[in-house]
C-alpha angles and dihedrals in degrees: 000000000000097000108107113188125349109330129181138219130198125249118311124212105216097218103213123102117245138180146199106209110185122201117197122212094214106211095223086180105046089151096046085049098052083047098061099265122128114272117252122211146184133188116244110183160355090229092191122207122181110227122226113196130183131161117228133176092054115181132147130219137217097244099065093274131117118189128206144155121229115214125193145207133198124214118196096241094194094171086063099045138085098237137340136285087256089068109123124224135176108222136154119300098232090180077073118015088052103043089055099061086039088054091042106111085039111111124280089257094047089052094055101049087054088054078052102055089050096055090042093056083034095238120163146204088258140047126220102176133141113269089252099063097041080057110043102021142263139228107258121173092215088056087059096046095050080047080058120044097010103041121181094030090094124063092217136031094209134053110349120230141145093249104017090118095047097060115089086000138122130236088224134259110324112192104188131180111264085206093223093133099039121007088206095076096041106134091009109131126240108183128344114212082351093295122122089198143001136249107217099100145057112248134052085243110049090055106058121114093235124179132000129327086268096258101089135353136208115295129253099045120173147199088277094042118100127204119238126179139152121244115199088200091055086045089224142046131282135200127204119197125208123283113171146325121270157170123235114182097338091312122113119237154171120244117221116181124174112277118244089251093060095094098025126140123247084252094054096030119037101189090055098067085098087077097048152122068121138195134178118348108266097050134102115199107217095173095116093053099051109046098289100284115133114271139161135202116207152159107267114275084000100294115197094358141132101295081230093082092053077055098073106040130052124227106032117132114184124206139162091225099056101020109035115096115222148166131219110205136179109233100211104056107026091238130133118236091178133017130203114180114169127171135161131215120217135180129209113233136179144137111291112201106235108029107077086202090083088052109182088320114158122250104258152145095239108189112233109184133348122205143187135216111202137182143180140178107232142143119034093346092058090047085051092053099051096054092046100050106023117015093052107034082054090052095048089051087042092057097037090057084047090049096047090048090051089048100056088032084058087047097052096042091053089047088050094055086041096058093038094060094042088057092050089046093063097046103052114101095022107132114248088250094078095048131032113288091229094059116107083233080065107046085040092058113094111239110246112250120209104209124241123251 
């Protein structure tokens, strides 16, 4: 109430543990593969990295807003991991499976030069590289070629890895509602990198920035709300609808998974056109959003999608348990007590005329990597929470009910020495005649004297 005008605050540490487990389809029949069979995988993990999270950049606004970007860093947690980052795994190349979907429709000439280029820098259709440098990048002479001669087609000029701009990186510049005017809107976003929608799909309403930042929502949810938020690695925003009640960690909650729609296909889904060109159900199509390779966003081991796509790999076995994302929040409040964030990342591969790396390879969406974001309130927050929100709210019904018991205990036994001394009352200075003589009203009552002449 006392900020007037933007004012800034230095960094902030957010103090909940996260995580980052991945989880690697390991291609066991690379060979077969390039030669048109069905891929066979199997899942090697969890690689588990500790997430460290802070928000920097910290100012608040006049009209009831605070901006901030939250940067993150990722620590090898090996004790908590299946294997170590020197695993080795044999996984897509996407450096040339997925440039050459990308250089399909290019000219014959331009197609072959490209086939030339990967056998010069002896790339091939397949990866087998330790878990490390999938992750965090490697130097690879091709990645500096494409930097060269084809810039912009590659997210990073330096070492190439599925999550080497992630590490030490921000998800943008979140402005977000303090709720201070109204607490309905608290969380809620109001632009991300000043923008109040994107531009990566195809419909109005595919590309608003709906909902919260994805870390609280506004308080007093129920069993009819829904939680929106917008996610900048997902490049759009997501809703989860109410499951079930629940308890984490002795706290009562409120359990959101992802609807069956999330992922739906325009056909299925009709609100969901805006995110084609689509394929199966089950898949998001985030090629628009990451320099146009094709790439695919799913639930892991297809989770909840069209049965097709278990069709085409082996060793993919989908549950809700293991598989599902969800939140636990704590309706009251609007605050998360345990976080499940799973997402899987696919690429589309097929045989590409004109470049001999494909091969004969099938037309198919291949998983790559699945991961999982996961949070918890523990430690002195959680201890703080519980006696917030449990402890204290028992003990107040605890002593209204006990109240209230004194207090009707104090009524009845007043009506009881009401009614007592009435009853004495009335039977004081009757004669003994009309009670029994060995009664104390007897003995109480004072004998009648007849005076003396």
């Amino acid at each position: 109430h006392a900020l007037k005008g933007p004012k800034s605050l230095s960094k902030c540490d957010i103090p909940v543990p996260f995580f980052m487990s991945v989880y690697f389809f390991h291609i066991v029949n690379p060979n077969e593969t390039l030669n048109g069979e069905k891929p066979m995988v199997v899942q090697r993990g969890p690689y588990v990295y500790r997430e460290n999270r802070w928000k920097d950049n910290i100012t608040f606004h006049d009209n009831h807003t605070v901006s901030y970007r939250e940067y993150r860093q990722y620590f090898f947690e090996e004790s908590m991991s299946v294997g170590d980052e020197s695993d080795v795994v044999t996984i897509p190349n996407m450096l040339v499976l997925g440039a050459s979907v990308m250089m399909e429709n290019m000219p014959l000439p331009v197609l072959l030069l490209l086939s030339t280029a990967f056998k010069s820098f002896n790339e091939g259709p397949f990866l087998t590289k330790p878990v490390g440098e999938l992750m965090w990048g490697y130097d690879s002479k091709l990645v500096d070629f494409l930097n060269k001669y084809l810039p912009g087609m590659l997210p990073t000029s330096g070492k190439f890895g599925l999550f080497a701009e992630f590490n030490n990186s921000n998800t943008g510049q979140f402005t977000v509602f303090t709720g201070q005017d109204d607490i309905r809107k608290v969380h809620m976003v109001d632009s991300w990198d000043g923008l109040k929608s994107v531009d990566y799909w195809r419909s109005e309403q595919c590309n608003q920035i709906n909902g919260t930042a994805g870390q609280m929502w506004p308080p007093f949810m129920t069993k009819e709300s829904t939680m929106p938020f917008y996610s900048p690695d997902a490049c759009r925003s997501m809703e989860l609808v109410y499951q079930r009640p629940g308890v984490s960690r002795g706290i009562p909650v409120f359990r959101f998974v992802a609807p069956k729609t999330l992922f739906a296909n325009g056909t299925d889904y009709p609100p969901n056109e805006g995110f084609c060109p689509c394929r199966q159900s089950g898949l998001l199509n985030v090629s628009t959003c990451r320099h146009n390779s094709p790439v695919f966003i799913s639930h892991p081991h297809f989770f909840e999608a069209d049965p097709v796509l278990l069709d085409t790999v082996n060793g993919l076995s989908p549950n809700e348990e293991e598989h599902g994302l969800f939140i636990d929040i704590h309706p009251e409040t609007g605050v998360p007590m345990n976080v499940s964030i799973r997402l899987q990342l696919n690429l589309l591969i097929k045989r590409v005329f004109g470049i001999s790396e494909t091969g004969k390879i099938a037309e198919v969406v291949m998983p790559m990597i699945w991961f999982e974001e996961s949070g918890y309130i523990d430690g002195p927050v959680l201890n703080t929470f519980r006696t917030n929100l449990v402890v204290l709210p028992m003990v107040m019904e605890y002593m209204q009910y006990s109240f209230i018991g004194l207090g009707l205990a104090g009524i009845l036994g007043a009506v009881m020495l009401y009614l007592s001394d009435k009853v004495k009352s009335r039977m004081v200075g009757q004669p003994c005649t009309d009670v029994d003589p060995s009664s104390s009203a007897c003995e109480k009552t004072p004998l009648l004297q007849t005076p003396t002449s």
